[in-house]
Every structure is written in C-alpha cells, then in structure tokens.
C-alpha positions as CSV (number, residue, x, y, z in Angstrom):
1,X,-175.3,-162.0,-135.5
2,X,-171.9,-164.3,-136.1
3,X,-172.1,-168.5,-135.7
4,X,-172.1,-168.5,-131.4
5,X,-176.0,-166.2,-131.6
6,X,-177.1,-168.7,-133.9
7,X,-176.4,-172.1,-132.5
8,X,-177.3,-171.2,-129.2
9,X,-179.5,-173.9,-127.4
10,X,-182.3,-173.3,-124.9
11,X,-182.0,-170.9,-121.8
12,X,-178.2,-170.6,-123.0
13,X,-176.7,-167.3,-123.4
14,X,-173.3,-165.8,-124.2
15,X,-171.4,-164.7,-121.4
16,X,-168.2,-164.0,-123.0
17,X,-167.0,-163.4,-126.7
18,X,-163.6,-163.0,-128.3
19,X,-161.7,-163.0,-131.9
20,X,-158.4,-163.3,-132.8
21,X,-156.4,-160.2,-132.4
22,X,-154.7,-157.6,-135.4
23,X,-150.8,-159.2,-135.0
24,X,-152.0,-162.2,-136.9
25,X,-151.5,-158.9,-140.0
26,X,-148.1,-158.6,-139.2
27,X,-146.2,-162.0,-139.7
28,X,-148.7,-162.4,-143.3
29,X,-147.6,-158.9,-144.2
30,X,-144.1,-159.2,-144.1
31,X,-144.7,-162.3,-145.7
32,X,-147.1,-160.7,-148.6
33,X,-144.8,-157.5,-149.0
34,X,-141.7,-157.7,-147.7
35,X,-140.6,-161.6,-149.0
36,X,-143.3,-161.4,-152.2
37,X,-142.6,-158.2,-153.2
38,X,-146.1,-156.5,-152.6
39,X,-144.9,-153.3,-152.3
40,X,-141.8,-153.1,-155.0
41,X,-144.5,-154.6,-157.5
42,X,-146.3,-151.7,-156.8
43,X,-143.9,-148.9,-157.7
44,X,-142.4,-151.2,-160.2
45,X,-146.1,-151.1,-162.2
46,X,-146.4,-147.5,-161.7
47,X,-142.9,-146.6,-163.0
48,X,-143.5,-149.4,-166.3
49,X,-147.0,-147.6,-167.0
50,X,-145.2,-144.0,-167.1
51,X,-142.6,-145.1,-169.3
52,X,-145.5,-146.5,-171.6
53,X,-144.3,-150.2,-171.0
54,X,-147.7,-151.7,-170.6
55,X,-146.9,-155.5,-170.8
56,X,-144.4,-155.2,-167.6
57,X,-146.6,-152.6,-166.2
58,X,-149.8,-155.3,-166.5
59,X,-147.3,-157.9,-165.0
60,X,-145.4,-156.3,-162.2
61,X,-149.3,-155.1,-160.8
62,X,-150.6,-159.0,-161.1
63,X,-147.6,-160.1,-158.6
64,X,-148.4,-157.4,-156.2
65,X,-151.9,-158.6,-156.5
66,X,-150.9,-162.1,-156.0
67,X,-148.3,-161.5,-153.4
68,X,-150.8,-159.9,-151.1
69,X,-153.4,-162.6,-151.6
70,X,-151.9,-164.4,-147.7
71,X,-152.9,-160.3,-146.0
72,X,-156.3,-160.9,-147.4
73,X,-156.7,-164.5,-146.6
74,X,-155.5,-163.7,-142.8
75,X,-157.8,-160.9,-143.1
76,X,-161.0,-163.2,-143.8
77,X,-159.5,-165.8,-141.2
78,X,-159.2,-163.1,-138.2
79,X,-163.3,-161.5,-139.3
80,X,-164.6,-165.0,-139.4
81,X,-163.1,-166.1,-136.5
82,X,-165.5,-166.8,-133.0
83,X,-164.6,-167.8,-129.3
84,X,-167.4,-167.8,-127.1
85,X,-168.1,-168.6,-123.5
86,X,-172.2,-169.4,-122.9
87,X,-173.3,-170.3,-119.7
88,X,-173.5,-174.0,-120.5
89,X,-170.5,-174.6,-123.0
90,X,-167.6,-173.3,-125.0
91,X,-167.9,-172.7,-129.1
92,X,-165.4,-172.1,-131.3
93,X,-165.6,-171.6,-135.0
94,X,-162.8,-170.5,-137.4
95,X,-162.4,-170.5,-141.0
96,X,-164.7,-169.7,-143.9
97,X,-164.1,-171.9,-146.5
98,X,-163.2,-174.3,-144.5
99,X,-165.6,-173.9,-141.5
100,X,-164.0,-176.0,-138.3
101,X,-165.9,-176.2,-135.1
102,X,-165.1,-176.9,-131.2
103,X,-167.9,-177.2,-128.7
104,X,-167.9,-178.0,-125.3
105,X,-169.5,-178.6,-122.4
106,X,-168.2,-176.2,-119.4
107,X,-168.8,-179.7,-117.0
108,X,-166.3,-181.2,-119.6
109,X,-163.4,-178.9,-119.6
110,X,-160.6,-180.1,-118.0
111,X,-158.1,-177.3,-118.2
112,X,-157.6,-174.1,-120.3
113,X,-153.7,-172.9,-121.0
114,X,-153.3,-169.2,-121.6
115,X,-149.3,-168.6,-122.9
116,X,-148.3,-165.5,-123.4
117,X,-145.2,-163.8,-124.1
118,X,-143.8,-160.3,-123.5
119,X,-145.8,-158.6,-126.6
120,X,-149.2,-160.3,-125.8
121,X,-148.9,-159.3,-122.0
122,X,-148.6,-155.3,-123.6
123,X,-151.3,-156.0,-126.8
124,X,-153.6,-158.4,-124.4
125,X,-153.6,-161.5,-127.1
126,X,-152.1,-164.9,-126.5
127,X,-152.4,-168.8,-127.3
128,X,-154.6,-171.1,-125.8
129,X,-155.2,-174.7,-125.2
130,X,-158.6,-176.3,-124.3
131,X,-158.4,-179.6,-122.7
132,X,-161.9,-181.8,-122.5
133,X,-161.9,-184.8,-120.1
134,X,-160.9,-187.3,-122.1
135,X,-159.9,-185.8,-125.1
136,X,-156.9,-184.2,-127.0
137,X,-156.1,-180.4,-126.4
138,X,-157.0,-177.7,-128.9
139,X,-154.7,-174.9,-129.8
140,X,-156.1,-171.7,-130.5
141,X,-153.6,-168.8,-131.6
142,X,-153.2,-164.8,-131.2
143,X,-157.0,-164.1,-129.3
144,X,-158.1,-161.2,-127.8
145,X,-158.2,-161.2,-123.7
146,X,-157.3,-165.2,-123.5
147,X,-157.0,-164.6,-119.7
148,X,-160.8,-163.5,-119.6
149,X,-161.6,-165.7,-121.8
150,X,-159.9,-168.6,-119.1
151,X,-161.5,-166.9,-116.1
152,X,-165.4,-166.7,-117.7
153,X,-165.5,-170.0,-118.0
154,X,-164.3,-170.8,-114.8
155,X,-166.3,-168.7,-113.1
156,X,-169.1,-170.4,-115.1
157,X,-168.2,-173.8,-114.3
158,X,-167.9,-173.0,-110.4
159,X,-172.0,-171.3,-110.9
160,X,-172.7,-174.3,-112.9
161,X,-171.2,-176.4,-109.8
162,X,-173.1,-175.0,-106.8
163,X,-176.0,-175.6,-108.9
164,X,-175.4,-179.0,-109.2
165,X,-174.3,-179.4,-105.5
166,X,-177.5,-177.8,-104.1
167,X,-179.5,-180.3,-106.1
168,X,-177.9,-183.1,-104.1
169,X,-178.9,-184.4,-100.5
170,X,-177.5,-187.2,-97.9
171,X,-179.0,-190.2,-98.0
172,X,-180.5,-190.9,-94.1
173,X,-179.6,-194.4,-93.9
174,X,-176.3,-194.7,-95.7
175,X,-175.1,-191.2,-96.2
176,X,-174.2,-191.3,-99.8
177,X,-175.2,-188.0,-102.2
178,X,-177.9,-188.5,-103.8
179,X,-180.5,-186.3,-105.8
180,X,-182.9,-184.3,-104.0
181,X,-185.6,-185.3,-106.0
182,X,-185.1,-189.2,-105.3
183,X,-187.7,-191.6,-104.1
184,X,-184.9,-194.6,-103.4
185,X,-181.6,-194.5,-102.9
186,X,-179.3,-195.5,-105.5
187,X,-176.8,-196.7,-103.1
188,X,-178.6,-198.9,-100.3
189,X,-182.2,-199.4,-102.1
190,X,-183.8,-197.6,-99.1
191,X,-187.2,-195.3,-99.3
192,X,-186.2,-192.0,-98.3
C-alpha cells in the first residue's frame, strides 16, 4: 500500500495509478558509468587486487562505489514515486528523503499537458504539466501512460460534472440555476 491508499478520503477511490518510467536509468547511468568511471573502476579494482596492490585496489572499488551512487539515488526516486487519479482529486508524491506533495481537486484542474517525443510515443512515457485554476503549473517528468493518465481524469471530471448539473434546477420565477434542494432562491428571494 504506497502514499495515494493511505491518504485517501471518504467514498474516494483510485481510478488510475502511474510511476515514473525505467529511461529515467539511462541519462543517470551514463552519467554514473560512462562520465564517473563506474565501470573502469570496476576492472581497474579487480586487475590492482590480482596484482596484490591492495591500497589502489581498495581505492579504485570506492570510486566505482561512489560513481554509481546518482543510478541508486534515481533508483529510489523512480520506486517511491506516485501519480494517482481518484474520483475526487489528483495526488502526487515524489521523493523519499525529501517527500514533496501535489493534490488536487478534479473541479480545480484547469488543464493537463502531455509532451512527448518520438521515444516516449514507442516506450509510452512522457512529461506532464498540471495546471489548477489559479495557480502555477507543475512539471512532472518521464511517467508511465501520461496520456491515460490525462484522459482518467477527464473522464472523471466530466462524471463529477453531470453530477453536479443534475443537482441543479430552474428557478420558476426568474429562471436562474439553482440547487434542487433549495427552499428560496438565491437570485430573486422567491419561495419555490
């Protein structure tokens, strides 16, 4: 059970759930082998331990350890990494020593960006950016299916709007919406 099961609220449940997909590995490990030296620390340990140099040995295996601490951090970032769609909101939670949050309401969400290039279009990963009325747009980076992602919570938001728009009756005397459960209008001060 990750972060979205255990903050949900009441009568809310998860329509849609996501990560961040593997390529995040692949800039991080050419960074942690190729430019650090991961790999040449490696056989440079093993060939120093044959030859019975055990000082350069000791040292050459610490860089390769060091050099591939960014694969391991971008390993922890992509497990601990949630995007969730529930019937009455959006959540997001990435990072695990650092634990950042986004959560919004589906009635708040003003737009949702998918980009995705020629690479996500054949590995189904791309970028996306959540807009909330009102506020500043989040980026979100390399997740898994953004497009379903984009489409449950539309298709959430339009449920969430025929709800609402059943709820909501002409007013006989002025013919303003108002709720169906109203004793007065709001608008003209009637009975109803």
């Amino acid at each position: 059970m990750g972060y979205i099961e255990e903050n949900l609220m009441k009568d809310e449940t998860v329509i849609f759930k996501t990560k961040k997909h593997w390529i995040s590995y692949i800039w991080w490990g050419l960074v942690s082998c190729v430019l650090c030296g991961g790999p040449i620390g490696i056989v440079s340990s093993a060939f120093c331990l044959i030859r019975g140099e055990f000082t350069a040995g000791i040292l050459f295996l610490l860089w390769a350890i060091v050099s591939s601490l960014p694969l391991l951090f971008c390993y922890i970032s992509i497990k601990t990494s949630e995007f969730g769609v529930t019937n009455q909101r959006v959540i997001i939670k990435t990072g695990v020593f650092r634990t950042d949050t986004y959560e919004i309401l589906i009635a708040k969400i003003e737009s949702i960006q998918v980009s995705q290039g020629i690479i996500g279009k054949w590995l189904n990963y791309g970028n996306l950016v959540i807009r909330g009325t009102g506020g500043t747009p989040s980026l979100y980076r390399e997740i898994i299916n953004p497009f379903e992602f984009r489409a449950s919570t539309q298709k959430t938001n339009q449920n969430d709007s025929k709800t609402q728009y059943t709820s909501v009756v002409k007013c006989p005397h002025c013919a303003e919406d108002i709720k169906k459960e109203a004793k007065i209008c709001k608008h003209c001060g009637r009975d109803i």
